[in-house]
MARMI-384608 format. One record per atom (N, C-alpha, C, O): residue in one letter; x, y, z. Coordinates in steps of 0.05 Angstrom, whole numbers, plus 5000, padded with zeros to 4 digits. Example, Ala and Ser with C-alpha at 12.3 -4.5 7.8 and 13.67 -1.06 7.14 Angstrom:
# MARMI-384608
a526448865156/a524649105156/a526449345156/a528549345169/s525749555142/s527349795143/s525850015157/s526850235161/
# end
This chain:
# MARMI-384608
x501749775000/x500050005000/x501850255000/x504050235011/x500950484989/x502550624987/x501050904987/x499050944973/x502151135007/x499951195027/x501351555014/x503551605023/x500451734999/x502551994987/x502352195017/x500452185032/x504452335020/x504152505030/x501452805025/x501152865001/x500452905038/x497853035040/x496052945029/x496152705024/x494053075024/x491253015011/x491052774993/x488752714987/x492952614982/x492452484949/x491052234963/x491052214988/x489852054949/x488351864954/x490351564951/x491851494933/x489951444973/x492451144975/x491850964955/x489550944947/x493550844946/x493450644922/x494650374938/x496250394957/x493750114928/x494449924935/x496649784907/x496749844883/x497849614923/x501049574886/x500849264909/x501049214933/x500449114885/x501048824895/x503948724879/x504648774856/x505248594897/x507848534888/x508548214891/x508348104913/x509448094866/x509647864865/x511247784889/x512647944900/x511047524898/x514047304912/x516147314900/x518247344913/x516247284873/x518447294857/x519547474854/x521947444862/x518947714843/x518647984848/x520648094869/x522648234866/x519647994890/x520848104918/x524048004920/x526148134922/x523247674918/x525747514916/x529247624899/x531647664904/x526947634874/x529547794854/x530448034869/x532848084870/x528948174878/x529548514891/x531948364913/x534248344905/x531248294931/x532648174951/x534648104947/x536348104965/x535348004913/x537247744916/x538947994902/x541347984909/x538348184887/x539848384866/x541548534895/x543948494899/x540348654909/x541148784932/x542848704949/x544348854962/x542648334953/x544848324963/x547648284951/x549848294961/x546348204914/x549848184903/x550548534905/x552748624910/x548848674901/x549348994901/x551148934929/x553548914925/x550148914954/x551548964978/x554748744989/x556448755007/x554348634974/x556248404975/x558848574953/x561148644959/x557448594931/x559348814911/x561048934933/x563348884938/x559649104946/x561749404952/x562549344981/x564049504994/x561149044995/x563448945009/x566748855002/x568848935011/x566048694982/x568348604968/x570248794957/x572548714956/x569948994948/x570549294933/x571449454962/x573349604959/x570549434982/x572049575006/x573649465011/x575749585011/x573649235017/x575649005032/x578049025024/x580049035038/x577649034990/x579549074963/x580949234969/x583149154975/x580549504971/x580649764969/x582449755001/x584749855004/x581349675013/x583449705051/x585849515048/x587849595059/x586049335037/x587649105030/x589449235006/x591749155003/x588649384994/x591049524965/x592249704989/x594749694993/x590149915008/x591650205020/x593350045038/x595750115038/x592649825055/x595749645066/x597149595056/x599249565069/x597249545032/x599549425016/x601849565004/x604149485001/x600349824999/x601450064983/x603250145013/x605650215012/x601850115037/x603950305068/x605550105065/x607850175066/x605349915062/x607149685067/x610349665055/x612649635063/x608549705025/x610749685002/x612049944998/x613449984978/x611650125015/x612950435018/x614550375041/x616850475045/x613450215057/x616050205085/x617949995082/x619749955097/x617249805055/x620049595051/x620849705031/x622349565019/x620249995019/x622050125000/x624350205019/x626450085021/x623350435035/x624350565058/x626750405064/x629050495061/x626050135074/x628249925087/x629949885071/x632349905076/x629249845054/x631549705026/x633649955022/x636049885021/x633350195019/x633750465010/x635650515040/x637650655037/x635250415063/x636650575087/x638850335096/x640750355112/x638050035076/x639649885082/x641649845057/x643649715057/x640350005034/x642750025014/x644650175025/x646950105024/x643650485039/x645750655053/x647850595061/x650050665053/x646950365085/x648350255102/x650250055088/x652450025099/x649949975075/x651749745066/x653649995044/x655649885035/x653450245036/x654750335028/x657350505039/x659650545030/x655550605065/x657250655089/x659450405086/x661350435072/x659050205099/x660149925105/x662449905086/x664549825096/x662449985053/x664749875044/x666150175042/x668450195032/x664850385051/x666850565047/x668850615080/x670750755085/x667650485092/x669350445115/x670950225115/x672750195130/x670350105100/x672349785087/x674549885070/x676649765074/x674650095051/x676150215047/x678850325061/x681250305055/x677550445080/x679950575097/x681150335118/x683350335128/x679450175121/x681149975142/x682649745118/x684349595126/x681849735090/x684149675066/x686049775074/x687949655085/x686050115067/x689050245066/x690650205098/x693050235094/x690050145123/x690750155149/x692349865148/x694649835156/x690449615134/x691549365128/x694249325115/x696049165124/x694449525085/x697249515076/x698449685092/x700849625094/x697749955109/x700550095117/x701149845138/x703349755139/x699849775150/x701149525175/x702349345151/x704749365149/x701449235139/x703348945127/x706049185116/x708349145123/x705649355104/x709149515100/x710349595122/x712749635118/x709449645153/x710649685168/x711349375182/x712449375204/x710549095170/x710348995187/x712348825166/x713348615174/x712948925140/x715548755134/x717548955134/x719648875124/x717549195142/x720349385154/x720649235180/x722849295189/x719549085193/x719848995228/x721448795213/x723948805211/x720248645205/x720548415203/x724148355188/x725448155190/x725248665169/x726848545155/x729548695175/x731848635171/x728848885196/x730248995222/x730348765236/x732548755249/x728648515241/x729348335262/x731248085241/x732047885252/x731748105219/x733347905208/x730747675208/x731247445216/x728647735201/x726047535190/x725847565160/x726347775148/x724747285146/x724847285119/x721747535118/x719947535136/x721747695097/x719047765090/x717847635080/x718647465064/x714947695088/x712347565087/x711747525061/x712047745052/x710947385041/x710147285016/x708147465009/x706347505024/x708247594986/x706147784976/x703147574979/x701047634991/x703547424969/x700147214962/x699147144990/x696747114995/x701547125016/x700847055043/x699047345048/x696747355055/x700947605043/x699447825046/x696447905043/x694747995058/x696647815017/x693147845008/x691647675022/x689347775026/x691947485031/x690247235051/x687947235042/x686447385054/x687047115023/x684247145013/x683247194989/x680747174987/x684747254966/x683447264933/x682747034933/x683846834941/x680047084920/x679246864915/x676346744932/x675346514931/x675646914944/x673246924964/x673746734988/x675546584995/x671046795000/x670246625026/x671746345012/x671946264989/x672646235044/x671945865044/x668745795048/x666645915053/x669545575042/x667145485052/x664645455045/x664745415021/x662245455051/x659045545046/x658445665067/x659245635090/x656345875055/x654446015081/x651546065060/x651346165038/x649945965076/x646446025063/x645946245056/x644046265039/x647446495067/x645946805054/x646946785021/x645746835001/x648946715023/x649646734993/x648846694964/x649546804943/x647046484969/x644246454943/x642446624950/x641546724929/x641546704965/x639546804969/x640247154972/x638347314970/x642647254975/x642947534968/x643647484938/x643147654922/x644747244931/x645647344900/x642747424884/x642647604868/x640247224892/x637847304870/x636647614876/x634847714863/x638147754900/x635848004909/x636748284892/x636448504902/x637748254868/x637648444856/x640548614864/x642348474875/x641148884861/x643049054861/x643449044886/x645548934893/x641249154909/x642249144942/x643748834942/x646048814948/x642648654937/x643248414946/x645948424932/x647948374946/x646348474909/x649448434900/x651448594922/x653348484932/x650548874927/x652548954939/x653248834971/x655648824978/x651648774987/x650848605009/x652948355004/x654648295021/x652748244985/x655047984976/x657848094979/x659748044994/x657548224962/x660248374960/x661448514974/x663448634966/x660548524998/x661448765024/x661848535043/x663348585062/x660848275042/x660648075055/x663647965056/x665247945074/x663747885025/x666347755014/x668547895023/x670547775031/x668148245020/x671048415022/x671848385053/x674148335061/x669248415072/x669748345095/x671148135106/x672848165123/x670247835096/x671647635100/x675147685093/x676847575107/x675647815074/x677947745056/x678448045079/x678647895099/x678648205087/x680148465109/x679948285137/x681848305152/x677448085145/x679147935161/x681747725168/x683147655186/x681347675139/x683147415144/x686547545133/x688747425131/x686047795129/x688447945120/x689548025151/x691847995158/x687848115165/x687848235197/x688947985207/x691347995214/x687847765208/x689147595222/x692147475211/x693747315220/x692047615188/x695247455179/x697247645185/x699447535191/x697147945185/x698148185196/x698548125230/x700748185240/x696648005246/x696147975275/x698447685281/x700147645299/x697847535262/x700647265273/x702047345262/x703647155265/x703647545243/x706247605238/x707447735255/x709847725259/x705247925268/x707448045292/x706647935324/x707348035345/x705147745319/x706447515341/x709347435340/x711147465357/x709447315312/x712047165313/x714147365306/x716547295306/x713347595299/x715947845311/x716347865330/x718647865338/x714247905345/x715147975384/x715547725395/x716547725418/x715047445384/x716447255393/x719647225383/x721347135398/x720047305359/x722847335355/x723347605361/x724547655341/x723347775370/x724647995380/x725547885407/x727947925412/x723647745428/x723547645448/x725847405461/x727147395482/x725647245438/x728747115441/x730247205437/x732147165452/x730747395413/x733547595410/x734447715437/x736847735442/x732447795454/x733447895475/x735047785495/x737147875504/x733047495503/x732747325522/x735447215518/x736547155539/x737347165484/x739447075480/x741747265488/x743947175496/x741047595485/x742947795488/x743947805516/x746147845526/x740247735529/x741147885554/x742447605573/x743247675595/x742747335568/x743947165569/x747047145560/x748546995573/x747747255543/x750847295543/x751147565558/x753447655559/x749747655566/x751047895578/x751247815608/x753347855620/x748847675623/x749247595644/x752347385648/x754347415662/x751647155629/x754947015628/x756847115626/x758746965630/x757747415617/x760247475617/x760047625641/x762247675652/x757847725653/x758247885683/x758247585712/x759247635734/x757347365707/x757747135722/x761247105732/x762047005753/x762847215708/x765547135706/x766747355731/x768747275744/x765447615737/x766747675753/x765747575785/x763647485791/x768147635803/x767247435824/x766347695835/x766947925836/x764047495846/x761647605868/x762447705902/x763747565917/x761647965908/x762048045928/x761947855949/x759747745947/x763347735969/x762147675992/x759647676007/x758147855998/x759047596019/x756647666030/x757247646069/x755447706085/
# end
């Protein structure tokens, strides 16, 4: 029934079952529509914050790894002034110098296996340089440690040089005779 605002006279409207049904059923794919279409829509605006803050990351961790080899740099050049100061020691104590290829300790990359290594190689440019700051690192440690036992075994041979000096010096002062006591 359908009843007009002021004076007009009410009309009656008969409406099929079917009728209704279809209305019902249109309305809810209508309402289901622009469920699905919101959902959509909140699920893209997360995705989009998302994929802006693992830009962010990628971008502050490319930084960082750029930082990283340019400070690898300078502890390079600190590596050779020690290995040249460390075969001036070495050729003042009457030690053979150190083998250039011993020097380098490391062309030729990492030993070994480690798991990041497939898996930074597929990540694109960050990931290359990440590898590569990895490798240089390995190869400035194992240079550090070959710089670090050479002048072990300098101050271990400086150490007997002494231990031998100051041993003939004591034996030729043994020769004179000892005060009384």
């Amino acid at each position: 029934m359908l009843v007009p605002h002021g004076s007009g006279a009410s009309r009656a409207v008969e409406v099929s079952q079917t009728f209704v049904k279809a209305l019902v059923g249109i309305g809810s794919v209508v309402a289901l529509t622009f469920l699905v279409l919101g959902i959509a829509a909140i699920s893209r605006g997360v995705s989009i914050t998302r994929s802006r803050a693992l830009e962010n990351e990628n971008r502050l961790l490319a930084d960082e790894i750029q930082r990283m080899r340019e400070r690898m740099v300078g502890l390079r050049d600190t590596l050779n002034q020690f290995s040249e100061r460390e075969q001036e020691l070495r050729l003042l104590a009457g030690l053979n110098p150190t083998d250039k290829t011993v020097q380098q300790a490391g062309i030729g990359g990492p030993a070994g296996t480690w798991s990041e290594r497939d898996s930074l190689a597929t990540l694109g440019a960050n990931g290359q340089q990440a590898l590569a700051a990895r490798v240089d690192l390995d190869q400035l440690t194992r240079r550090a440690r070959s710089c670090a036992s050479g002048c072990i075994r300098f101050s271990t041979s400086r150490a007997r040089t002494r231990a031998s000096t100051s041993a003939r010096r004591w034996g030729r002062r043994s020769k004179r005779p000892r005060p009384a006591s």
